[in-house]
Short mmCIF file of the C-alpha atoms (twelve columns), coordinates in Angstrom:
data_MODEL
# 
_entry.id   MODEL 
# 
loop_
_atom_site.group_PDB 
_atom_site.id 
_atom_site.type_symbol 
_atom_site.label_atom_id 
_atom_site.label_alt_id 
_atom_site.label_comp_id 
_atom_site.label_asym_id 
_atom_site.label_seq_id 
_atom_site.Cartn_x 
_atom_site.Cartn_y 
_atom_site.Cartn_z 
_atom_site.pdbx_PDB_model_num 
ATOM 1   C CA . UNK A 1   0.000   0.000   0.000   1 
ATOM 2   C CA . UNK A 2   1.296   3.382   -0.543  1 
ATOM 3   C CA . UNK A 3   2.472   5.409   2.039   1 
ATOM 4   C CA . UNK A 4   0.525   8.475   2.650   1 
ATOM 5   C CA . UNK A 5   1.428   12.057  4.657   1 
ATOM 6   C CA . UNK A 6   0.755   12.231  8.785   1 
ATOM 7   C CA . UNK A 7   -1.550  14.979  8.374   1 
ATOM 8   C CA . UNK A 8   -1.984  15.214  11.967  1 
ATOM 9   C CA . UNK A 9   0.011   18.518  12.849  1 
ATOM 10  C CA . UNK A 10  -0.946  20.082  9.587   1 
ATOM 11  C CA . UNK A 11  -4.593  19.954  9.413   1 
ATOM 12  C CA . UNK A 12  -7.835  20.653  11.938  1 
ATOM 13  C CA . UNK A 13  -8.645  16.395  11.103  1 
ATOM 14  C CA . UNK A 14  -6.298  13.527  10.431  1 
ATOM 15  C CA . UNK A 15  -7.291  12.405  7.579   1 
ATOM 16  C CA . UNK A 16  -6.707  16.092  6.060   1 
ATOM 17  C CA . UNK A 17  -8.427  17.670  3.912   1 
ATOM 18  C CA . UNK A 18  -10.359 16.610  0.343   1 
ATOM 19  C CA . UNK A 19  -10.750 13.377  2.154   1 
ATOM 20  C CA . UNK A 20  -12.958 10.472  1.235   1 
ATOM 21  C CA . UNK A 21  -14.074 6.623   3.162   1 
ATOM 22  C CA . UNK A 22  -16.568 4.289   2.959   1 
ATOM 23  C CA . UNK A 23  -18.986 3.617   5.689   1 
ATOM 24  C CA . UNK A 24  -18.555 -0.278  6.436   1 
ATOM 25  C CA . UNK A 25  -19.901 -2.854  4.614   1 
ATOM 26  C CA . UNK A 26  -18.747 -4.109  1.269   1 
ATOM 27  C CA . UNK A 27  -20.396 -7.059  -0.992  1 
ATOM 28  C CA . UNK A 28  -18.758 -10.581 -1.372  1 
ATOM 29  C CA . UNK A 29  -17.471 -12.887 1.273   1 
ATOM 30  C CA . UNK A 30  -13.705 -12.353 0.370   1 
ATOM 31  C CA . UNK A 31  -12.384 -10.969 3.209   1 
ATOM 32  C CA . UNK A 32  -8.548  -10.288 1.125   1 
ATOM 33  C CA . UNK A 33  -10.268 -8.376  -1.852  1 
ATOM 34  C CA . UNK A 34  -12.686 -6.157  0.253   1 
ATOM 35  C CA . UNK A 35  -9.186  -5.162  2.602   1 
ATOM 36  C CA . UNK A 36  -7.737  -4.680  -1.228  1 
ATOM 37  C CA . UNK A 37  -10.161 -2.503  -2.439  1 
ATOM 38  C CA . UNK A 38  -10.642 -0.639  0.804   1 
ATOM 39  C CA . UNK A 39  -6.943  0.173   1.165   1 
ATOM 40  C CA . UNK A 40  -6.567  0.617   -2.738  1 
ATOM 41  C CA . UNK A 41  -9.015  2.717   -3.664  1 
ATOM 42  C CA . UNK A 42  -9.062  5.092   -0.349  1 
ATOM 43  C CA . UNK A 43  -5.533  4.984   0.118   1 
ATOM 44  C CA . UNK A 44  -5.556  8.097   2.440   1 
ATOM 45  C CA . UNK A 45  -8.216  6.807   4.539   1 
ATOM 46  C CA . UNK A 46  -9.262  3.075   4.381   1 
ATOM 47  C CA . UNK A 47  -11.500 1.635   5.932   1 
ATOM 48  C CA . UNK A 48  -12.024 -1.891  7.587   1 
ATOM 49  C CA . UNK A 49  -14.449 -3.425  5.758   1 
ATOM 50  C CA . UNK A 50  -17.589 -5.927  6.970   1 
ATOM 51  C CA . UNK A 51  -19.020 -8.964  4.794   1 
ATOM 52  C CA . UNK A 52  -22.399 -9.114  5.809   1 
ATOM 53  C CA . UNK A 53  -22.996 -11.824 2.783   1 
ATOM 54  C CA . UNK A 54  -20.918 -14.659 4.905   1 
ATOM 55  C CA . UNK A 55  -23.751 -14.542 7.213   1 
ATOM 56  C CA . UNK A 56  -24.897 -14.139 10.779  1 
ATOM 57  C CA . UNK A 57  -21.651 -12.807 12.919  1 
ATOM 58  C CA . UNK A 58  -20.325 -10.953 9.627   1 
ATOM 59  C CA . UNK A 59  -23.415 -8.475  9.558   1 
ATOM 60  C CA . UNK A 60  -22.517 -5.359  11.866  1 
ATOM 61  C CA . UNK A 61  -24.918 -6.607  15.060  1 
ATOM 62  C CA . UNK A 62  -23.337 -9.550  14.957  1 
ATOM 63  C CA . UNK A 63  -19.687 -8.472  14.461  1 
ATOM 64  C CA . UNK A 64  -20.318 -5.390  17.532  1 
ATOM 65  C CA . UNK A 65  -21.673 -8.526  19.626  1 
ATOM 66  C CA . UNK A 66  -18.146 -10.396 18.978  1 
ATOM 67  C CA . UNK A 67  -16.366 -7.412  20.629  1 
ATOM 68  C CA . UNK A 68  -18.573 -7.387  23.938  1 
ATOM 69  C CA . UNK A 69  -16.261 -7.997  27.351  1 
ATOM 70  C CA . UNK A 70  -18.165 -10.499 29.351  1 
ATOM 71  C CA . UNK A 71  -21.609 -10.231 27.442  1 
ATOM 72  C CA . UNK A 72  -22.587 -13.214 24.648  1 
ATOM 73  C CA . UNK A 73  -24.811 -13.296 22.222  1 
ATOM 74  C CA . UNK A 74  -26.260 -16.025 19.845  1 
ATOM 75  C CA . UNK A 75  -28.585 -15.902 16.490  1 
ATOM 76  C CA . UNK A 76  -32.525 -16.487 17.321  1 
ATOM 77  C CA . UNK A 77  -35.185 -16.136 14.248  1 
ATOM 78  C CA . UNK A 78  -35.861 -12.865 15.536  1 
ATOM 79  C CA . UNK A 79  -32.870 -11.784 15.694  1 
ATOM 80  C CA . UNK A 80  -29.134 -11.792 17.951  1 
ATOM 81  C CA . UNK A 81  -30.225 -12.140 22.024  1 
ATOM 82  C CA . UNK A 82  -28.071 -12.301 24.666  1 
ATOM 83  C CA . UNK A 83  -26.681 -15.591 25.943  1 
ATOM 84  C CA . UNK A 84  -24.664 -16.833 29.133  1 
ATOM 85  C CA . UNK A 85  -21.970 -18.368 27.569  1 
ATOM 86  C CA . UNK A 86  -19.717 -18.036 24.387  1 
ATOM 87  C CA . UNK A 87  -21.658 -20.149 21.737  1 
ATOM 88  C CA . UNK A 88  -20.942 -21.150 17.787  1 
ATOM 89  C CA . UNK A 89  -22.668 -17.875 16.869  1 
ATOM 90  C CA . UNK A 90  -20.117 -15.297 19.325  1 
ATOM 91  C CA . UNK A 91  -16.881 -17.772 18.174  1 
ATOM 92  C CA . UNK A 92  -17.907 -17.581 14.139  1 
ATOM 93  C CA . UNK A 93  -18.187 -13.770 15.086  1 
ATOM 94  C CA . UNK A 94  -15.128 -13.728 16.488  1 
ATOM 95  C CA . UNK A 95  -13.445 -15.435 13.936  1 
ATOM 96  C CA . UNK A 96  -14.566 -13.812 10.989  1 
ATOM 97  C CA . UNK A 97  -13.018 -10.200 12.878  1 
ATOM 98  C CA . UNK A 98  -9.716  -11.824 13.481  1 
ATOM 99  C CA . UNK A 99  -9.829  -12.702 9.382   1 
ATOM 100 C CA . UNK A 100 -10.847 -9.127  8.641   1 
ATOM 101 C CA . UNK A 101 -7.638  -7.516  10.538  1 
ATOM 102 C CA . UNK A 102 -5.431  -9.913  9.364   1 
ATOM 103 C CA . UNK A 103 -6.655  -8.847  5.707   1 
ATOM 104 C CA . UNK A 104 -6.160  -5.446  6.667   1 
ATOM 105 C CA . UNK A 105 -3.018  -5.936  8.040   1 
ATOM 106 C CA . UNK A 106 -1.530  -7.264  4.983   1 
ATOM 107 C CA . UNK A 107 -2.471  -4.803  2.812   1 
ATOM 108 C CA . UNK A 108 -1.599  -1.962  5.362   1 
ATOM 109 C CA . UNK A 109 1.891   -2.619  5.236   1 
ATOM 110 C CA . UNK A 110 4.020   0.456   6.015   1 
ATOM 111 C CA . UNK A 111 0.905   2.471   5.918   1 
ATOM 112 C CA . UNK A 112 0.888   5.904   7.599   1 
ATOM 113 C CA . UNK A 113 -2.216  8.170   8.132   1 
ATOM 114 C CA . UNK A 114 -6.171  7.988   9.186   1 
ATOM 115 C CA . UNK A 115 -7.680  3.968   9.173   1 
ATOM 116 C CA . UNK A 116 -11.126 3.909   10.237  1 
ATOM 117 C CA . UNK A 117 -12.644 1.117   12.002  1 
ATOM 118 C CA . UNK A 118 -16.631 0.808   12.691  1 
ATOM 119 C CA . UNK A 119 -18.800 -0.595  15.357  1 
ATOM 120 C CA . UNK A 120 -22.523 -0.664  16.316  1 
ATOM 121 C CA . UNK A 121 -22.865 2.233   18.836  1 
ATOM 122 C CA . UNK A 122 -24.851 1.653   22.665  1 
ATOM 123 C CA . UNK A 123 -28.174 2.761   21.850  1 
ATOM 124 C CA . UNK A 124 -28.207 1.100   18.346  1 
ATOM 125 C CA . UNK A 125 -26.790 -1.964  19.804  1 
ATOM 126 C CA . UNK A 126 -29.734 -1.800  22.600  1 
ATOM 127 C CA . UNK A 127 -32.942 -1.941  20.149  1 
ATOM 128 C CA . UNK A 128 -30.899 -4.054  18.222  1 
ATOM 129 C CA . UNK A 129 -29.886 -6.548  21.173  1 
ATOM 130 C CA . UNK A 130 -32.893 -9.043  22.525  1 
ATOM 131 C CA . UNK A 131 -32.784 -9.818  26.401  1 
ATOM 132 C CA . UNK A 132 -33.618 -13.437 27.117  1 
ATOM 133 C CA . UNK A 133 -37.258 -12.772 27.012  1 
ATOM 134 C CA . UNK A 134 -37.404 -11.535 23.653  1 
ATOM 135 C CA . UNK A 135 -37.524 -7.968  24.101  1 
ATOM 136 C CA . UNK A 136 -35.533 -5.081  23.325  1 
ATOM 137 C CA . UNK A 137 -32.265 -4.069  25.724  1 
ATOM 138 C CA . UNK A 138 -33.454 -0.989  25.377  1 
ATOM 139 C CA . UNK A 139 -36.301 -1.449  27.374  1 
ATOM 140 C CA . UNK A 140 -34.443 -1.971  30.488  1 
ATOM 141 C CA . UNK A 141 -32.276 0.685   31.865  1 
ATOM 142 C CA . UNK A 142 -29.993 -1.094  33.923  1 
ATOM 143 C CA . UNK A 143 -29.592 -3.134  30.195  1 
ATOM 144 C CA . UNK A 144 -28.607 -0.658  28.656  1 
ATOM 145 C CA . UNK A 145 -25.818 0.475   31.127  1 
ATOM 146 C CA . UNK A 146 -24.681 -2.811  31.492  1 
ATOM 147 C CA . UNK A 147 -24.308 -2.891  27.621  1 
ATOM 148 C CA . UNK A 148 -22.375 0.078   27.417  1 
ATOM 149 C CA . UNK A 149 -19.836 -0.812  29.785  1 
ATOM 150 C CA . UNK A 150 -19.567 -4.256  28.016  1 
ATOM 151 C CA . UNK A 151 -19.546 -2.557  24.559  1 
ATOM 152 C CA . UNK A 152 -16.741 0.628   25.879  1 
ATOM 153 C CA . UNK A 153 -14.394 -2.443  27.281  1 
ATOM 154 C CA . UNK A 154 -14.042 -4.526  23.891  1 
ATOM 155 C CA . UNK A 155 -13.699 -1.370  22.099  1 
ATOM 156 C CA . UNK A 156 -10.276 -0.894  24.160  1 
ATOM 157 C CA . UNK A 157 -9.045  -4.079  23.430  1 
ATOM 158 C CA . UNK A 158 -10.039 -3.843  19.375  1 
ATOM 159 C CA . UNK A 159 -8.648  -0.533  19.360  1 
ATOM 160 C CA . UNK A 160 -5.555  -1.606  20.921  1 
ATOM 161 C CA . UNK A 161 -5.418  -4.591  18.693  1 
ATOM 162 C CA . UNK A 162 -6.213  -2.318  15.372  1 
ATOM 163 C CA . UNK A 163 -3.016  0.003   16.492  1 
ATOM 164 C CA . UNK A 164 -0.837  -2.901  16.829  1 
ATOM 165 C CA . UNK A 165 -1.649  -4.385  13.649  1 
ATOM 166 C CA . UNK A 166 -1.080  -1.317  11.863  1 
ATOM 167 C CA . UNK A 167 1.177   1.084   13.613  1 
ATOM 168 C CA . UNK A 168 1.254   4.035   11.674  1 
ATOM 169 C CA . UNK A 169 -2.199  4.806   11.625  1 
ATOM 170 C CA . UNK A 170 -4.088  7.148   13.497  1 
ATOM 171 C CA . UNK A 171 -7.222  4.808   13.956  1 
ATOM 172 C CA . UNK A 172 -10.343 6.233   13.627  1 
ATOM 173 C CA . UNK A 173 -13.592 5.029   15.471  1 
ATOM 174 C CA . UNK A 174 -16.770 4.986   13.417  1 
ATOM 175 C CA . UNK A 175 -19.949 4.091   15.741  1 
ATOM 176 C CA . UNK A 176 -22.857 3.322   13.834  1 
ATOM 177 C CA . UNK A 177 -26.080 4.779   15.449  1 
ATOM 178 C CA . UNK A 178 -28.915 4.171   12.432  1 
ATOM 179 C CA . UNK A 179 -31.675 3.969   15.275  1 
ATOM 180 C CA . UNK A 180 -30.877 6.656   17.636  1 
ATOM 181 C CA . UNK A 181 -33.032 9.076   16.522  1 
ATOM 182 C CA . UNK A 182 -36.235 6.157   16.808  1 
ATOM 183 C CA . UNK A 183 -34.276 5.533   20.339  1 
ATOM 184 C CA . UNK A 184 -34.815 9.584   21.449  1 
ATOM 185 C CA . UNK A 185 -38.288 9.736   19.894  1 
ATOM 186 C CA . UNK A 186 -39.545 6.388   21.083  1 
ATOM 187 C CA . UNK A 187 -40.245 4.578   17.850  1 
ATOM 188 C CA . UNK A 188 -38.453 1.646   18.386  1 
ATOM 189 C CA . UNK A 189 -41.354 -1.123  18.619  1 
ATOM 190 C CA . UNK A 190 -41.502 -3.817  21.043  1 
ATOM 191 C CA . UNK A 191 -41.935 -7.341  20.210  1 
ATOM 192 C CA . UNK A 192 -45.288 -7.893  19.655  1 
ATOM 193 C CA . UNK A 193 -45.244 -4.943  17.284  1 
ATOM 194 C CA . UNK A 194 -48.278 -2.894  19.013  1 
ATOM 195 C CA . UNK A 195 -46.153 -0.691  21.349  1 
ATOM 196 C CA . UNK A 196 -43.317 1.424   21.102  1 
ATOM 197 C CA . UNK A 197 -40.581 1.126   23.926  1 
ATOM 198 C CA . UNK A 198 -40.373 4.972   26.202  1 
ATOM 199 C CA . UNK A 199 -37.955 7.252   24.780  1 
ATOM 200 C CA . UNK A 200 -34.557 7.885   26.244  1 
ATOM 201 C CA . UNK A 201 -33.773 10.983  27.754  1 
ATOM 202 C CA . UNK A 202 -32.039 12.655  25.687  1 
ATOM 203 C CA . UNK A 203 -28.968 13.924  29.099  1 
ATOM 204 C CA . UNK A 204 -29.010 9.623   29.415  1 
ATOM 205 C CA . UNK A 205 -28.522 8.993   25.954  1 
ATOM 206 C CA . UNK A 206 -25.908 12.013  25.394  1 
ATOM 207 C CA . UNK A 207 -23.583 10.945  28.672  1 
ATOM 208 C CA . UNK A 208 -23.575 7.283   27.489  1 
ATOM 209 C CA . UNK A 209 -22.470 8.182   24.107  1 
ATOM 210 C CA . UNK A 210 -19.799 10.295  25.822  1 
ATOM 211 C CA . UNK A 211 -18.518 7.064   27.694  1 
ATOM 212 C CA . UNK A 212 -17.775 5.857   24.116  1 
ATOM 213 C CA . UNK A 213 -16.816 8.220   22.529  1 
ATOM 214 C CA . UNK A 214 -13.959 8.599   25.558  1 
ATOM 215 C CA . UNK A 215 -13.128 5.024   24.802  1 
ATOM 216 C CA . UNK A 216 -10.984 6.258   21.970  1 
ATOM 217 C CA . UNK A 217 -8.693  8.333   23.855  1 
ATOM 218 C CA . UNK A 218 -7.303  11.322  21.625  1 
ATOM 219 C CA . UNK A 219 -8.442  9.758   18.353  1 
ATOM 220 C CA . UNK A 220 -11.312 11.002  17.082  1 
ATOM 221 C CA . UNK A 221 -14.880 9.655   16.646  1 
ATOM 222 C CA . UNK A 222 -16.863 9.789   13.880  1 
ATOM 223 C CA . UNK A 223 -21.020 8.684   14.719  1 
ATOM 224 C CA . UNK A 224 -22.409 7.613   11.228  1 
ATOM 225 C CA . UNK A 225 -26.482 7.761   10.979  1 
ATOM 226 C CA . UNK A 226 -28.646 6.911   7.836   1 
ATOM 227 C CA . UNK A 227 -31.824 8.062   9.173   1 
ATOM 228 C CA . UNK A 228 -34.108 11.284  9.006   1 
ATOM 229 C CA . UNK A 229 -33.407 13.289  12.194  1 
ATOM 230 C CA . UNK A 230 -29.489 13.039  13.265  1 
ATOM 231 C CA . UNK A 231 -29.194 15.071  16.840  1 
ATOM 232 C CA . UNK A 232 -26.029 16.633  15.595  1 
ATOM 233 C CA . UNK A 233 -26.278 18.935  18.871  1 
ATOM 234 C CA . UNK A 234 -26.207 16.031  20.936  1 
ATOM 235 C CA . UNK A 235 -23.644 14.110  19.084  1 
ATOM 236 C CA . UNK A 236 -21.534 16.864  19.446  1 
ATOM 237 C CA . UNK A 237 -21.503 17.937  22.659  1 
ATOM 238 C CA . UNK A 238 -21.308 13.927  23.480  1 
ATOM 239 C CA . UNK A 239 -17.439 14.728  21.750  1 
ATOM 240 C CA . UNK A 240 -18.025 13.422  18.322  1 
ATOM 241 C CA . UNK A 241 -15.575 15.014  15.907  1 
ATOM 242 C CA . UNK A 242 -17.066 13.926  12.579  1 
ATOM 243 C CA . UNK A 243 -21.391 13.040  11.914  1 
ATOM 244 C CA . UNK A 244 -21.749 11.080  8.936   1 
ATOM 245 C CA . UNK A 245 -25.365 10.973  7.124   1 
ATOM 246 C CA . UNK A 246 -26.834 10.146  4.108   1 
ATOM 247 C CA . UNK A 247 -26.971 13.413  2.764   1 
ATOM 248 C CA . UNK A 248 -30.448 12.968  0.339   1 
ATOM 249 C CA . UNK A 249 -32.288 12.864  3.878   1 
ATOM 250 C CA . UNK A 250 -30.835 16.329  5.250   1 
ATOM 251 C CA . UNK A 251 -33.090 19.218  4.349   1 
ATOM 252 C CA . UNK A 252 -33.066 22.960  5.000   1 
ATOM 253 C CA . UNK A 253 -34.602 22.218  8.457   1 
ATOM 254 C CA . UNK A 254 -31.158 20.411  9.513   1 
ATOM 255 C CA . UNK A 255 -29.256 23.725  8.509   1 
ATOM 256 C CA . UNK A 256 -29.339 25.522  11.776  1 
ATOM 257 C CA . UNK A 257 -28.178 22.275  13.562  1 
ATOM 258 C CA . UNK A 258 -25.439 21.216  10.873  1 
ATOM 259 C CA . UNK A 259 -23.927 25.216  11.115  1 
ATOM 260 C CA . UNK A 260 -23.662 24.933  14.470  1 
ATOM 261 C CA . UNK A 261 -21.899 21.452  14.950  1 
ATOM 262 C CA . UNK A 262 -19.621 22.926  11.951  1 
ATOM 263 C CA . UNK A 263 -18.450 25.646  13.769  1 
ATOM 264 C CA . UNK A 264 -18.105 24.198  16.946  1 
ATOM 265 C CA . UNK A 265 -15.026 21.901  15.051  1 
ATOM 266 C CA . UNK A 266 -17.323 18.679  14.008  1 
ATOM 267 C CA . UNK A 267 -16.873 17.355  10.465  1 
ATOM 268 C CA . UNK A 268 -19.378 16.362  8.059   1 
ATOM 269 C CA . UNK A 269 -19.117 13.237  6.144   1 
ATOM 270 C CA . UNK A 270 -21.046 13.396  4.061   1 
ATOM 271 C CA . UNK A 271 -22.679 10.239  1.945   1 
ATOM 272 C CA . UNK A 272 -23.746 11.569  -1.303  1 
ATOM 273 C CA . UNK A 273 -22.958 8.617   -3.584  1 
ATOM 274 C CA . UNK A 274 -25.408 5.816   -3.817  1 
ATOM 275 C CA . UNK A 275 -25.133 2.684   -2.527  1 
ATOM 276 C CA . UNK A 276 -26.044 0.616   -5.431  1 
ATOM 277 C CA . UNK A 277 -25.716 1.178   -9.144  1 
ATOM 278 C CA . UNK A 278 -29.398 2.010   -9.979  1 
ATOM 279 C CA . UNK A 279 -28.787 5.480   -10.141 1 
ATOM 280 C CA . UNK A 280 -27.978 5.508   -13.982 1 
ATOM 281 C CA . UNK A 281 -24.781 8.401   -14.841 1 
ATOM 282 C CA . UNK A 282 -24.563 8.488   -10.605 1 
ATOM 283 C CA . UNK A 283 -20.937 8.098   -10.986 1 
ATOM 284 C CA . UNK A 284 -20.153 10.309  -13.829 1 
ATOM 285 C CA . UNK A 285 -19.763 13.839  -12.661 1 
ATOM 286 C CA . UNK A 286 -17.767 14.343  -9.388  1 
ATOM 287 C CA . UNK A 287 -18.441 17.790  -9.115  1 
ATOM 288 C CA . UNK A 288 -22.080 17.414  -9.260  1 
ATOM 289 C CA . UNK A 289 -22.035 14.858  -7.173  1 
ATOM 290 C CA . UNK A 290 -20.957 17.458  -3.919  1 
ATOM 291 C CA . UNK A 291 -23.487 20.119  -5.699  1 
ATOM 292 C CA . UNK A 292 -25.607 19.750  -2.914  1 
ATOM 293 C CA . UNK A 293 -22.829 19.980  -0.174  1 
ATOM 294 C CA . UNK A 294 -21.924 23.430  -1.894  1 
ATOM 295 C CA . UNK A 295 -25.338 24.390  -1.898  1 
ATOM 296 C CA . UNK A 296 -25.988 24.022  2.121   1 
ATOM 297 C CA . UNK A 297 -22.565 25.296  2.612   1 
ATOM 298 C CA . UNK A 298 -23.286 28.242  0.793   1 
ATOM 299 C CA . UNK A 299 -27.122 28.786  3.049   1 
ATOM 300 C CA . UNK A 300 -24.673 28.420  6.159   1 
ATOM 301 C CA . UNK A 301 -22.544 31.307  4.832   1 
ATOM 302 C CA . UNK A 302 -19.610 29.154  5.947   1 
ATOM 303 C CA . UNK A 303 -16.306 29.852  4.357   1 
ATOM 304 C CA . UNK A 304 -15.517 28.123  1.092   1 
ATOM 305 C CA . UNK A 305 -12.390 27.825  2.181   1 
ATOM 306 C CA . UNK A 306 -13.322 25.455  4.550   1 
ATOM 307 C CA . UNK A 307 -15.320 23.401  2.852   1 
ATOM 308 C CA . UNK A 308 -12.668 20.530  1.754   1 
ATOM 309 C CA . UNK A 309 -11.613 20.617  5.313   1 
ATOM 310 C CA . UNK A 310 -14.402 20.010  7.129   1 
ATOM 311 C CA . UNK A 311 -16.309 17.382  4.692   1 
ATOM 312 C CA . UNK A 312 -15.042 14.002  3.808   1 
ATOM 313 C CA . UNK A 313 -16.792 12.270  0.882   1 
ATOM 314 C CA . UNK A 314 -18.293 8.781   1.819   1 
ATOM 315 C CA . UNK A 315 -21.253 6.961   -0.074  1 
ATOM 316 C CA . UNK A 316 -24.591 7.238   1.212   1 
ATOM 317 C CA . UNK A 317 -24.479 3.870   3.300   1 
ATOM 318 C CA . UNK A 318 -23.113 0.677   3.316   1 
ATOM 319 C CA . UNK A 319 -22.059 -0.974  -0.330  1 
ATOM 320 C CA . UNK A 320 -22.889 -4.930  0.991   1 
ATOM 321 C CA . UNK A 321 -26.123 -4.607  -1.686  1 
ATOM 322 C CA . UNK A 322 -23.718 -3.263  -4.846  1 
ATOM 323 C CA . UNK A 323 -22.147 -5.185  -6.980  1 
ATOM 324 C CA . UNK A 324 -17.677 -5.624  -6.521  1 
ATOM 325 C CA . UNK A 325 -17.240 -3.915  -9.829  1 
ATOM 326 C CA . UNK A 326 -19.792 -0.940  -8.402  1 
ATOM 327 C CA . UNK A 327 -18.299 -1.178  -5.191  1 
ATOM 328 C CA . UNK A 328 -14.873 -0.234  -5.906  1 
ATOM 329 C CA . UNK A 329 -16.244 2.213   -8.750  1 
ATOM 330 C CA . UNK A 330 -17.983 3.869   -6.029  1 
ATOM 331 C CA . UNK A 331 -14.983 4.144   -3.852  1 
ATOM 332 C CA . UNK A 332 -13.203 6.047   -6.660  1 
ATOM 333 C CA . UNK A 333 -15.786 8.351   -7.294  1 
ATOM 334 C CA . UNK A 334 -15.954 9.299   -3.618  1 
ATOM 335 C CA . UNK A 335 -12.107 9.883   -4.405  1 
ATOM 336 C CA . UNK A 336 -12.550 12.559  -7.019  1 
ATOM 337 C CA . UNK A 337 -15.592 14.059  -5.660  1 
ATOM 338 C CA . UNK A 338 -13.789 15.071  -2.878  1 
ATOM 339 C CA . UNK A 339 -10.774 16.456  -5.028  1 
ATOM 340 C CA . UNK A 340 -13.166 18.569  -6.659  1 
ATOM 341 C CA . UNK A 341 -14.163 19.848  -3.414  1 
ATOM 342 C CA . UNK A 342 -11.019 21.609  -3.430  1 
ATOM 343 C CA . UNK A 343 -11.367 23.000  -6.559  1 
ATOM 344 C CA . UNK A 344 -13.430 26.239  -7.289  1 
ATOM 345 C CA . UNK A 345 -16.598 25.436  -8.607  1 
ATOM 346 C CA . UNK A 346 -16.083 27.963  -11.612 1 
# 
């Protein structure tokens, strides 16, 4: 892999500016070629990828429930649910990490700059979660803080592990938090389907994601959510550095709250290339592509200047559904529509 610049000391972020990433999941069950592509298309900030297609334990619950300290969790019809002892489902889990960081690790070789790593955050993990009687984590309190604590101890030791694999990189924590905003407004159903469980306070739900994000130390956190309503207030006085959203579900309403995290030193990633390949031409003008990134940066009144700085180019979501010849296409586009972000749009 090619070397790449510590940007660290130069820039406000560091994985400096024009950057681009990908979210998490790639397609295929190739562990090897998705580490490949990851580090070869993105070479100043790869990613480690997920397979989701090998199964239960790849997927991003299931790889998140791997990591827990002292919690287990095995694969019901419903879904993962917590179990009392290591089981097939929490060793494949395990397993299928240890083959994804020693892909990485071989094609990281020498490598020098921002790697970023993803994992289920506490209040996703908790509607995602079941408790032994079916339901929700979420709907118990003293779950939920027992999950956290479970979920900020592995973190450690896969950060620690992630660092020693790869040296040179400043690693870069990505929680994944697709149902917080269900979590705060209390639309995350119960299991019979007819009731929703209570909403968290929102003080609760911001001081647990601070325990997280603290897990990281002096690397920075990025909290990725594809879903209508991201509290970027609350992420960011929780200490994210970096939100990253699907940017087609922003709208002016978000401005205010976007400007704000902005100025207070949070980046935007911003997903504005599609997942899959059904968009016909999506991949054929970079520029346009970050039209709509100009656009709100433009309604913020927010220096151009800054603009490659504080936005990183990521698709919209995960790639598991694309095709491999889309997925690493996509990749590359997210490459030079972050170039042209440095570029004057004249």
């Amino acid at each position: 892999m090619t070397d790449t610049t510590d940007v660290t000391e130069t820039w406000k972020f560091p994985w400096g500016p024009a950057a681009a990433t990908g979210v998490g999941s790639m397609p295929g069950e190739d562990a090897r070629e998705a580490a490949r592509v990851a580090t070869g298309e993105l070479e100043a900030f790869p990613f480690l990828p997920e397979l989701p297609a090998r199964g239960p334990g790849a997927d991003m619950t299931g790889r998140t429930a791997g990591l827990l300290a002292e919690l287990y969790a095995h694969v019901e019809p419903s879904g993962w649910r917590i179990s009392d002892r290591p089981g097939r489902d929490t060793r494949r889990a395990r397993a299928w990490l240890r083959e994804d960081l020693d892909a990485l690790e071989e094609f990281t070789q020498g490598f020098t700059g921002a790697l970023k790593v993803s994992a289920v955050g506490p209040w996703s993990l908790a509607a995602a979660l079941e408790r032994r009687n079916g339901e929700a984590m979420l709907g118990d309190a003293g779950a939920c803080r027992d999950l956290a604590d479970s979920l900020a101890e592995g973190l450690r030791g896969h950060l620690a592990e992630v660092r020693r694999r790869v040296p040179g990189a400043r690693v870069v924590l990505q929680l994944d938090e697709p149902s917080l905003p269900a979590v705060l407004a209390g639309r995350v159903p119960t299991a019979s389907g007819y009731r929703a469980h209570r909403a968290v306070d929102r003080a609760v739900a911001e001081e647990t994601l601070r325990r997280l994000v603290a897990v990281a130390g002096d690397d920075p956190v990025v909290v990725h959510c594809c879903a209508p309503g991201v509290p970027f207030g609350l992420l960011r006085r929780a200490g994210a550095r970096a939100v990253s959203v699907d940017a087609a579900l922003l709208t002016e309403r978000d401005d205010e709250v976007i400007g704000e995290a902005v100025e207070g030193g949070v980046a935007l990633f911003a997903g504005v290339v599609p997942g899959t390949g059904a968009a016909a031409g999506a991949l054929s003008d970079p520029a346009g592509t970050v039209g709509g990134v100009r656009s709100l940066w433009r309604r913020l009144g927010l220096s151009p200047e800054s603009l490659a700085e504080s936005v990183a180019v990521t698709p919209a979501c995960g790639l598991a559904g694309a095709s491999p010849a889309y997925a690493r296409a996509a990749l590359r586009h997210c490459v030079r529509a972050a170039r042209s972000l440095a570029n004057d749009p004249e």
